[in-house]
C-alpha positions, 0 to 999 in steps of 0.5 A: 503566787501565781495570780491567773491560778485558781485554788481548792477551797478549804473552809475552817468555821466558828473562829473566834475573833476576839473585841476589846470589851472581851466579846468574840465575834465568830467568822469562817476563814476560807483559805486557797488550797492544793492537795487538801491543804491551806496554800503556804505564803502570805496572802492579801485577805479580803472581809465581809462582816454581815448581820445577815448569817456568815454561812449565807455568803459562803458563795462570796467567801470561796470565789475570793479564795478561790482566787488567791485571797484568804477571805473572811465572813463574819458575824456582826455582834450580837447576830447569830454566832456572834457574841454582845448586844445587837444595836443597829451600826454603834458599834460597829466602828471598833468592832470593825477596827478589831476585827482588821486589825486582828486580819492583817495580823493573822499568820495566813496574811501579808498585812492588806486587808480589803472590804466589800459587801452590799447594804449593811456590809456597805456601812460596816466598811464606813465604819471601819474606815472611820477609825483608820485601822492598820492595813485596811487597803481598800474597800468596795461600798456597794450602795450604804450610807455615809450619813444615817440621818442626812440620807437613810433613817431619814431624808430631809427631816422626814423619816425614811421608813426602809430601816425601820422596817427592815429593824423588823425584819432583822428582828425575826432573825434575832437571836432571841427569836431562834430561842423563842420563835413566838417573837419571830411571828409576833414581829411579823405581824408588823413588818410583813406586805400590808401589815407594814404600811398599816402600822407605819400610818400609826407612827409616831408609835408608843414604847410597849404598845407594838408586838416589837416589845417582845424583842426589847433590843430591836424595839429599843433600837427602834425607838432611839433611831426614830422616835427618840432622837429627831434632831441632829444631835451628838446622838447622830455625831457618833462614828456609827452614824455620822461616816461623813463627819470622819473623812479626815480620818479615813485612810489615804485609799482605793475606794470604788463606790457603787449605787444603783439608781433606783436604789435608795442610796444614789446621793450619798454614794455620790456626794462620798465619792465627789467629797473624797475627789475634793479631798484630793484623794486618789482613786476613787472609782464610781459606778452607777448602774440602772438599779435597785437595791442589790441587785443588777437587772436592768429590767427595773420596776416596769422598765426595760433599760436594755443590755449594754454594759457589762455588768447584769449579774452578781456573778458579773459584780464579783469578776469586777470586784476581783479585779479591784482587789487584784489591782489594789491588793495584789498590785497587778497593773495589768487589772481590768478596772475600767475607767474611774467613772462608768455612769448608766445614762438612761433614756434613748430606748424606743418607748415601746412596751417590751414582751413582758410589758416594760417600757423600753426606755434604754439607756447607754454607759457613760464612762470618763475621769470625773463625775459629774462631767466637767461640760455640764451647765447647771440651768434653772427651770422655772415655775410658771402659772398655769402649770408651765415649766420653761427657763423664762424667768416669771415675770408676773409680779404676784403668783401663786398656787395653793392646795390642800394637803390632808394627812389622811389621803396621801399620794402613793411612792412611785419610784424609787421606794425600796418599800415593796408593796402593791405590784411589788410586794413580794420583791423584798428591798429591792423595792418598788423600781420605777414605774409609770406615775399612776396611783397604787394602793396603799392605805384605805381612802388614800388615792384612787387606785389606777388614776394618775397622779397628777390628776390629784388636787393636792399634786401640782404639775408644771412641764415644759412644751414638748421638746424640739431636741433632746436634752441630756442631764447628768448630774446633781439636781436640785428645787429651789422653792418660795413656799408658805403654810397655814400649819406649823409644819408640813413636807414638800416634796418634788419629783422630776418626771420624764414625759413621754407622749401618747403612743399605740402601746402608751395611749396617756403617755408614760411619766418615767420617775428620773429624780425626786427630794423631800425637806419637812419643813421645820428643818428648813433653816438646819438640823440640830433644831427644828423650827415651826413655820409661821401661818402665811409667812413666805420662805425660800427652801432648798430641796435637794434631788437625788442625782441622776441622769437621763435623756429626755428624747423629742416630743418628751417633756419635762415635768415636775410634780410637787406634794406633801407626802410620798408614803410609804417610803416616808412616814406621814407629816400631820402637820403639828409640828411635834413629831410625838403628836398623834394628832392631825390637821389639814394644810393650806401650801402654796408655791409661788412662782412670781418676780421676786419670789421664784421657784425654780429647779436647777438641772446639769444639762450635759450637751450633747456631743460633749 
């Protein structure tokens, strides 16, 4: 087949793929046409399986047929067409077994089968993978998961609340509530702007005492994903879940792995695509843009990040994804696939607001064979009294800062939030974006709406001087801490913050959010079991930041903000140390910055000229 030709497109609909427990999962097969018919030949077939309605990517199964693919889209069990009981990731790794097995083997396709998709179409792929069906030959995960506990439902310990809610909403969506939309508007009371964050300061919610009962298989979901199932049991070990812990049994194949950084998923993209370099597998492929989740604007949040790059569209994404399966599926080793990374470094731009308001904040692609750069030099910034940030070490031989963390008035996400809320409520997951660290409204008598949030008592700040000569980080970032509490547990939390000074169009300044992590702190010492803190007893904790990278410019300096809530893209810690409590009790925290007792972050500075 001549692979430059473009095709008609003939769709044949509802066709049942049958599972090994006997249930069908429905897909619609579109097919390369000429002269109204399905072209002849075996062809390389390319698979996305969603939850969201297979019709809805119509647009997505025609440009690949179009293109000389017999491409598929399917319905995820238990979603509308489908057959089976809807559970959020279980069964997914057989299903998608079955289903690529039963793809490569269908009459129209040579034996390659590729997989691509976004968000849950990302996971269903790491499903796949994790049981190594015959002919799976690539696939494209576009910013999913490779662990649910470690980097979705939750982060650090804490509970991360974008999959909970989004349980809500793919519980409107269910097949009970197209039989009976009193569920749909029900669940919606739960789920919808407001409404949300009102109920998620309620959590840890009761089973039969929220509107989602009325949906018993989302709520059932609901409550084993996070209020059952807290520590780091088998529960979470199951293919379904754990992705990472079945890389041994991935198949030996192309992986292009694609993240926005302001999307909710940056670490584990990387950290996948760094364990399966160290694997010694070949080609894989990263691609970092100035993102949020699905979507390919780089005016993010309130930021500009400019124009360069090639890739501002969906339409852009799918050229690039063509490409791919042409060089992996179709073999065409003259495919435009770039080189193995292409990573959006941010900063640079002018610093000016742009005509509809946004910081210009710039940025420019770094492209090369590894990531993170093999020039990069990991080095230690520490904490300091008096809020300073410098690569001295302390040498005070006693030092410390304490504030008060109350349950009840916690600090606003301002960030990397895939919560839309405030500003951004109408922006669904493509959430919050990054934005100028200022206090956004979430719940009653929490914050002050406008002020900054390093004006809080409960938020300490610590930043260099300003700088004499830019700095460039690129790379895995992370917060070591010698902390203690007067409570149980309780969280800390550390943003990294890129600090411009004050200007005509910024008179306070602009704190641009480049990083942050979370750990509560009963999981300090590992997962599988939680410990409670001892009061006043000091311990050294690991946080680890999402990665990043970004150049600080002249005159900027470095800060860090840490805290102990981040709501509502984490659910609130009360500091009891039972997570089933629904009572609350204020936290004394202290961070110490002293001789033997350091606190410190660590940054890849990526020299400049490398």
């Amino acid at each position: 087949m001549d692979r430059k030709k473009t095709w008609d497109v003939i769709v044949v609909r509802d066709v049942m793929v049958p599972m090994r427990d006997g249930v069908n999962l429905v897909a619609d097969l579109y097919y390369p046409a000429a002269d109204g018919r399905p072209v002849e030949g075996n062809l390389p077939a390319v698979l996305q399986r969603t939850p969201y309605k297979k019709e809805s990517y119509e647009n997505m199964g025609s440009f690949f047929a179009k293109h000389g693919y017999l491409s598929v889209v399917q319905d995820c069990r238990g979603r509308f067409k489908s057959g089976g009981d809807f559970f959020p990731f279980r069964d997914e790794p057989q299903d998608g077994y079955d289903t690529v097995v039963w793809l490569a083997n269908h009459p129209s396709c040579n034996g390659k089968v590729g997989m691509y998709g976004c968000s849950h179409m990302a996971w269903v792929q790491f499903h796949a993978a994790t049981q190594n069906p015959p002919g799976l030959a690539t696939i494209i995960p576009y910013e999913g998961p490779i662990n649910a506990y470690h980097y979705s439902m939750r982060v650090g310990g804490a509970l991360h609340l974008g999959l909970l809610k989004w349980i809500l909403e793919t519980a409107t969506t269910s097949q009970e509530a197209q039989q009976n939309p009193a569920i749909a508007e029900a669940v919606r009371t739960m789920s919808s702007g407001q409404n949300f964050l009102d109920w998620a300061s309620r959590i840890p919610w009761k089973r039969g005492q929220t509107p989602l009962n009325i949906a018993p298989k989302y709520e059932d979901a609901a409550f084993q994903l996070y209020f059952e199932n807290y520590d780091y049991t088998d529960f979470w070990r199951q293919p379904g879940f754990a992705m990472d812990e079945y890389f041994d049994c991935f198949p030996k194949i192309p992986i292009l792995w694609v993240v926005g950084w302001y999307d909710w998923y940056p670490r584990t993209i990387i950290d996948g695509y760094q364990k399966m370099v160290e694997m010694q597998r070949e080609n894989q492929y990263l691609l970092v843009g100035p993102w949020t989740h699905n979507n390919f604007n780089s005016l993010c949040g309130d930021v500009n990040f400019g124009t360069a790059g090639t890739i501002h569209s969906y339409d852009d994404f799918l050229d690039l994804e063509l490409a791919w399966f042409d060089r992996w599926l179709k073999e065409d080793p003259n495919a435009d696939i770039g080189t193995p990374v292409k990573v959006f470094t941010m900063g640079g731009g002018q610093g000016r607001r742009d005509n509809s308001g946004r910081l210009k904040h710039g940025g420019e692609w770094h492209y090369g064979d590894t990531w993170p750069p093999k020039s990069i030099q990991p080095i230690p910034f520490y904490l300091h009294p008096d809020g300073v940030l410098s690569q001295d070490q302390p040498i005070q031989e006693s030092a410390q800062t304490t504030y008060t963390y109350d349950p009840r008035n916690t600090v606003s996400s301002n960030g990397r939030c895939i919560i839309p809320y405030g500003p951004a409520a109408e922006g669904g997951f493509s959430g919050m974006g990054p934005r100028d660290q200022i206090e956004l409204e979430t719940l009653p008598g929490h914050g002050i709406p406008g002020m900054p949030i390093a004006s809080r008592p409960d938020v300490l700040v610590f930043q260099t001087q300003p700088l004499s000569q830019r700095v460039r980080i690129a790379g895995n970032i992370k917060g070591i801490l010698w902390v203690s509490s007067d409570s149980p547990d309780t969280d800390f939390f550390v943003k990294l913050i890129d600090l411009y000074p004050p200007s005509t169009d910024y008179p306070t300044g602009y704190a641009f959010p480049v990083s942050e992590g979370i750990l509560r702190a009963r999981y300090r010492e590992g997962w599988e079991t939680s410990k409670p803190m001892e009061a006043g007893k000091m311990y050294q904790i690991e946080i680890p930041l999402e990665p990043s990278a970004n150049l600080f410019a002249v005159n900027h300096r470095i800060r860090i903000d840490i805290c102990s809530s981040n709501f509502p893209n984490f659910d609130i810690n009360r500091n009891t140390g039972d997570p089933t409590d629904r009572r609350w009790r204020i936290a004394e925290n202290t961070i110490y910055h002293e001789l033997n007792h350091a606190s410190y972050i660590v940054l890849p500075i990526y020299p400049l000229g490398s």
